[in-house]
C-alpha positions in Angstrom: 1.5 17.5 -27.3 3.9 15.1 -26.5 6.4 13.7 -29.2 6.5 10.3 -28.5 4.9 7.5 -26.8 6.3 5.0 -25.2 5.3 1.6 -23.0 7.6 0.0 -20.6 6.8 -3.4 -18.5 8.2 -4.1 -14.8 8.3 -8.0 -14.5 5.6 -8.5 -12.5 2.8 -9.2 -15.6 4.9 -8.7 -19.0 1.8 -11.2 -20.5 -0.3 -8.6 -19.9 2.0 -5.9 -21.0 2.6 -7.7 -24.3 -1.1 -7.8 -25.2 -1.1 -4.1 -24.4 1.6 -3.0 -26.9 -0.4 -5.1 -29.2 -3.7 -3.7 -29.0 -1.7 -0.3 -28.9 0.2 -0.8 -32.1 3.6 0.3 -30.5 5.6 -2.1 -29.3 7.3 -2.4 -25.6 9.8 -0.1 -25.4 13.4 -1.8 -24.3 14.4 -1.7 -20.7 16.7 -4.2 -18.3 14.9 -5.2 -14.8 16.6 -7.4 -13.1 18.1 -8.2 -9.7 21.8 -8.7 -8.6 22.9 -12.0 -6.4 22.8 -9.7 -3.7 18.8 -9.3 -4.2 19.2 -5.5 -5.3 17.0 -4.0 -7.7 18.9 -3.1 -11.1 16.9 -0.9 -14.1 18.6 0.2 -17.2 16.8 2.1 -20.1 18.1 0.6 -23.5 16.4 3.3 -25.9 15.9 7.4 -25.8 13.8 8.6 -23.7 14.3 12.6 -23.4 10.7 14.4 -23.9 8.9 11.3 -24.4 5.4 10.6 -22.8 6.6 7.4 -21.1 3.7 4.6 -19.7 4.8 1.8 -17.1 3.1 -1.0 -16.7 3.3 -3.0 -13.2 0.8 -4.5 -10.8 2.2 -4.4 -7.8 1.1 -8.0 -6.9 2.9 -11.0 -5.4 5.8 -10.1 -4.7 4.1 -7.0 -4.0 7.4 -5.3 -2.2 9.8 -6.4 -5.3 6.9 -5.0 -7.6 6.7 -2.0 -5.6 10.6 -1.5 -5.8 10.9 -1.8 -9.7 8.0 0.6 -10.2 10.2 3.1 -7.9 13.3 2.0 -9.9 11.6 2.4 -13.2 10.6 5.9 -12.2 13.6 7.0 -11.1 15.7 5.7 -14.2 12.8 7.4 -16.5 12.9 10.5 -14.8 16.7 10.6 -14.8 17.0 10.0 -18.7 14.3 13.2 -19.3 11.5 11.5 -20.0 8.7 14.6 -20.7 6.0 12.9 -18.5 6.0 9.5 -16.7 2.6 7.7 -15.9 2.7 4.6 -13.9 -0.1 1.7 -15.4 -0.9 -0.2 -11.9 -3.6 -2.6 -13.1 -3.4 -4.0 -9.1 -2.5 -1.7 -6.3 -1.0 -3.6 -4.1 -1.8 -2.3 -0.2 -5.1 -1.1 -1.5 -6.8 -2.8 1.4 -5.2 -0.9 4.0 -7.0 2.4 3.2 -7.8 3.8 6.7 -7.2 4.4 10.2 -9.6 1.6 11.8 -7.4 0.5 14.7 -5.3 2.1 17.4 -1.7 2.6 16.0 -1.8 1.7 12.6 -0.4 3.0 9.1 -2.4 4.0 6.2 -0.6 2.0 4.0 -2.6 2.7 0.8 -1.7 6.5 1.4 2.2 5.9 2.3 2.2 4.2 -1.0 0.8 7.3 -3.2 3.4 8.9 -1.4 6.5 7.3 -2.0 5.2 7.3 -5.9 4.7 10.7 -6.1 8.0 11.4 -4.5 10.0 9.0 -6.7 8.6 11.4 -10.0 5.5 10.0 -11.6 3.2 12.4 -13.0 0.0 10.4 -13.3 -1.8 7.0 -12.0 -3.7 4.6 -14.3 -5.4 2.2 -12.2 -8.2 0.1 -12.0 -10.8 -1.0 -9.5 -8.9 0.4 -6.7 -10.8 -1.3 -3.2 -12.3 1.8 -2.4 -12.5 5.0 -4.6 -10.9 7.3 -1.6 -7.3 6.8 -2.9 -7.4 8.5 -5.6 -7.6 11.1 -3.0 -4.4 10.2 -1.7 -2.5 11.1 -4.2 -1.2 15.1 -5.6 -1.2 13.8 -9.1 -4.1 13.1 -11.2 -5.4 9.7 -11.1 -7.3 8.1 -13.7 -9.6 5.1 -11.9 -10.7 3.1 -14.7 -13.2 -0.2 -14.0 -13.4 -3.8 -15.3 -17.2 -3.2 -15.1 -18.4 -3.2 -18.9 -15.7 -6.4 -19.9 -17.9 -8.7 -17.3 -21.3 -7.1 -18.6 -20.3 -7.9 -22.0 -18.9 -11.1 -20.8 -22.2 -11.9 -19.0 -24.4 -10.7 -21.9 -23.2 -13.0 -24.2 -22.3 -16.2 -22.3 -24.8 -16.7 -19.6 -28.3 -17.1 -19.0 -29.3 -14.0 -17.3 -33.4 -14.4 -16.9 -33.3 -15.0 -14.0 -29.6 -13.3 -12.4 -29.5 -11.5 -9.3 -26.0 -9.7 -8.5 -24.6 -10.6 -5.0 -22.4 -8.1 -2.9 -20.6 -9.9 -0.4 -20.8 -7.7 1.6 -22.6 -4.2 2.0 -19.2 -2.2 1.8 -19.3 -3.6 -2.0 -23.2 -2.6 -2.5 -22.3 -0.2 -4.4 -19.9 -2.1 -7.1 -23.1 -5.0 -7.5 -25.6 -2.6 -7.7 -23.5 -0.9 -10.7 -23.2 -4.8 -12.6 -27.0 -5.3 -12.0 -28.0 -2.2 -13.7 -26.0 -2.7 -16.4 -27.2 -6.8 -17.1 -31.4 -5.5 -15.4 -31.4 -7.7 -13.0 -31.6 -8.0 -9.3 -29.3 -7.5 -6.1 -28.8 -9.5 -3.0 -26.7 -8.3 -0.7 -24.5 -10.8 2.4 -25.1 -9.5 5.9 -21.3 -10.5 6.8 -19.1 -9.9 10.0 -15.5 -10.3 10.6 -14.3 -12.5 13.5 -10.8 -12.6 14.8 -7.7 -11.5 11.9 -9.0 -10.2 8.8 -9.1 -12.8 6.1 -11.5 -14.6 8.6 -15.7 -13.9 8.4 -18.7 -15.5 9.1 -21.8 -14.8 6.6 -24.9 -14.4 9.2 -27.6 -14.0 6.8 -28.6 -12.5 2.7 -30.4 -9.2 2.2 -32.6 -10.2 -0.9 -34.6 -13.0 -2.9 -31.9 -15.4 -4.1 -34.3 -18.6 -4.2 -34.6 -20.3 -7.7 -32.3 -17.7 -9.1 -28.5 -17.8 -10.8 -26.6 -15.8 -8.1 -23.7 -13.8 -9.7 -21.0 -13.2 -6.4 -19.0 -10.0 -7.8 -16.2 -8.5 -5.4 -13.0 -6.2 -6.5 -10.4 -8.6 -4.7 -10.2 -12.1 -3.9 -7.3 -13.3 -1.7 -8.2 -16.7 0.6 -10.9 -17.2 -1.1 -12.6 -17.9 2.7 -15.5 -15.0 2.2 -16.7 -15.7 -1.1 -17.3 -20.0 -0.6 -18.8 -19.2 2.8 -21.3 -16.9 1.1 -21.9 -19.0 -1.9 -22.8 -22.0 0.3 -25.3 -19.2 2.2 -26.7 -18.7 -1.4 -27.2 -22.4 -1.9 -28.9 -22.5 2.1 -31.1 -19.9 0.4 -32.2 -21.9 -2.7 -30.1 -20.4 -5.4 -29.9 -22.8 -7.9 -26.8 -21.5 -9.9 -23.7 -19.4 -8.1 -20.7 -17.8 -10.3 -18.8 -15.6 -8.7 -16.6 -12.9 -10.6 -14.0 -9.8 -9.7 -11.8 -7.7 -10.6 -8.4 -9.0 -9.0 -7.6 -12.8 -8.5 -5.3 -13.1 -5.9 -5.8 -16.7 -5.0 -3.7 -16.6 -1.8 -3.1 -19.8 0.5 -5.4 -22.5 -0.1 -7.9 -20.2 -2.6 -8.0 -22.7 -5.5 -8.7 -25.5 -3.3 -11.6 -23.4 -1.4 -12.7 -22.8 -5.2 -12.7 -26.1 -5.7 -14.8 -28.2 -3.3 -17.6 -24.7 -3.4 -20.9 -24.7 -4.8 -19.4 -22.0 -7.2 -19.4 -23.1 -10.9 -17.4 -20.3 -12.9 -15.1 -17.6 -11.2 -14.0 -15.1 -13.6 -11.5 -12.8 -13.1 -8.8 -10.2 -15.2 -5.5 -11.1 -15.7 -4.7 -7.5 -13.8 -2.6 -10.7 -11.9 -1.0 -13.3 -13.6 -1.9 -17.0 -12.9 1.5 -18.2 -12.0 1.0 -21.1 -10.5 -0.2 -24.6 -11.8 -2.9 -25.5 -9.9 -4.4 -21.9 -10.7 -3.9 -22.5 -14.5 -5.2 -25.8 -14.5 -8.5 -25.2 -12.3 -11.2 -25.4 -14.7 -13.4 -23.0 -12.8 -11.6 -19.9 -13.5 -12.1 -17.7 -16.6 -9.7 -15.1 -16.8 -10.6 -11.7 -19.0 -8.4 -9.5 -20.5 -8.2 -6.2 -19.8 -5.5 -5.0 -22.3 -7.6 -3.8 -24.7 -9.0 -1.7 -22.2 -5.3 -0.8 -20.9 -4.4 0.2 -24.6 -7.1 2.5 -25.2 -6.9 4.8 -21.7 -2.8 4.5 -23.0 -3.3 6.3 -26.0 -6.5 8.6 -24.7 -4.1 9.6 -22.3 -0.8 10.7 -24.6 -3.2 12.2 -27.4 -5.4 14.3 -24.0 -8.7 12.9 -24.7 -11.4 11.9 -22.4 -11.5 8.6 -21.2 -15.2 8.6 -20.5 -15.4 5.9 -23.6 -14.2 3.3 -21.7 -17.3 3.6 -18.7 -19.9 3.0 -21.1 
């Protein structure tokens, strides 16, 4: 058993890293991350370390490659003062979506990634709704894949009128993830029929797979960036006589013009976690999106994980 546990925070979402050490009881372990005027990466470790079970937590969002490098940084510095074991808390994996070979002469970025981590010295992965469930593959370490799913069922069950709800993938790569969310709240599943045209934050929604008409149409995806897929479906939805659209998922990116796509949709509540912090103004101020928190969730796989218990609590 390991001594000591302790919880360390990268600056990409020390918000959420706060309310973890909260709900954990512990609280954030002292570390310098900063950068030099010559944009270099520094990390110093203010406290003992040596044979500690040591938990960083970073997203490796926007700035995704200055996330990425204080992770590494993080790592390195941890595994150089002894910690016992090092496991990296990546609420967003950043280059999830680039998971696969599907073009002449391209990386598999996702897999590069599990790579360089695994090189640098981590020892385990706590992450959550990765975009597709093959990366745990890609990593040699164990990988604990933990899902948002039962804080929006619990979310949903309380808050919204679900009579008559019908869970909409966007797609039918995400048939799967809807079809969990509907069995969980007993209601149906609709399913877009979309396909990609030109780069890949562009798509056109050609028809929905299911009865949507007089129904409250729940959109849920794991990611949204533009925002571009998930208003052109929703106005599909209203085409199709749904009479109520939300839309939730797991990461908010809210890329480009996302909040202003939000905006003038058909969409009356997005919810998403606060795996990604809402930086910006507009994205703070926009009245249609509910952000959950997923510390509590964070905080309890934490402290399954020093004290080797299952974490098949936290599925249910």
């Amino acid at each position: 058993m390991y001594s000591r546990l302790k919880i360390f925070s990268g600056n990409a979402n020390i918000k959420l890293s706060n309310e973890v050490a909260k709900y954990a009881g512990i609280p954030l372990s002292d570390a310098e991350v900063f950068k030099f005027s010559n944009d270099n990466t520094f990390v110093k470790i203010n406290e003992n370390v040596r044979g500690a079970d040591t938990f960083i937590i970073q997203p490796t969002c926007y700035p995704v490659n200055d996330n990425l490098m204080e992770l590494l940084i993080m790592i390195d510095a941890l595994k150089r003062a002894s910690a016992q074991r090092i496991n990296c808390v990546i609420p967003y994996f950043g280059y999830a979506r680039t998971d696969k070979k599907d073009q002449p002469r391209v990386p598999i970025t996702a897999k590069l990634i599990a790579d360089i981590l695994t090189t640098a010295g981590a020892n385990r992965i706590v992450a959550m709704d990765l975009h597709s469930s093959q990366i745990q593959g890609f990593f040699n370490i164990p990988v604990d894949h933990l899902s948002a799913l039962p804080i929006f069922t619990r979310y949903f069950k309380a808050h919204l009128d679900l009579a008559d709800a019908v869970v909409v993938s966007p797609d039918t790569g995400g048939t799967d993830r809807a079809r969990s969310l509907a069995k969980k709240l007993r209601c149906g599943i609709a399913i877009g029929d979309k396909r990609r045209a030109g780069n890949d934050n562009k798509s056109v929604v050609l028809n929905i797979i299911g009865d949507v008409k007089g129904k409250t149409a729940i959109i849920f995806d794991d990611i949204i960036d533009t925002g571009g897929s998930l208003t052109k479906i929703a106005k599909v939805l209203i085409e199709h006589g749904a009479k109520k659209i939300f839309a939730a998922c797991s990461h908010g990116i809210l890329s480009g013009y996302a909040v202003k796509n939000l905006e003038n949709s058909p969409i009356e509540k997005l919810f998403i976690t606060n795996s990604i912090p809402l930086s910006d103004k507009d994205k703070v101020n926009c009245k249609k999106i509910v952000q959950l928190s997923i510390a509590e969730l964070l905080a309890i796989a934490i402290k399954k994980i020093h004290t080797e218990e299952s974490l098949s609590i936290l599925f249910r």
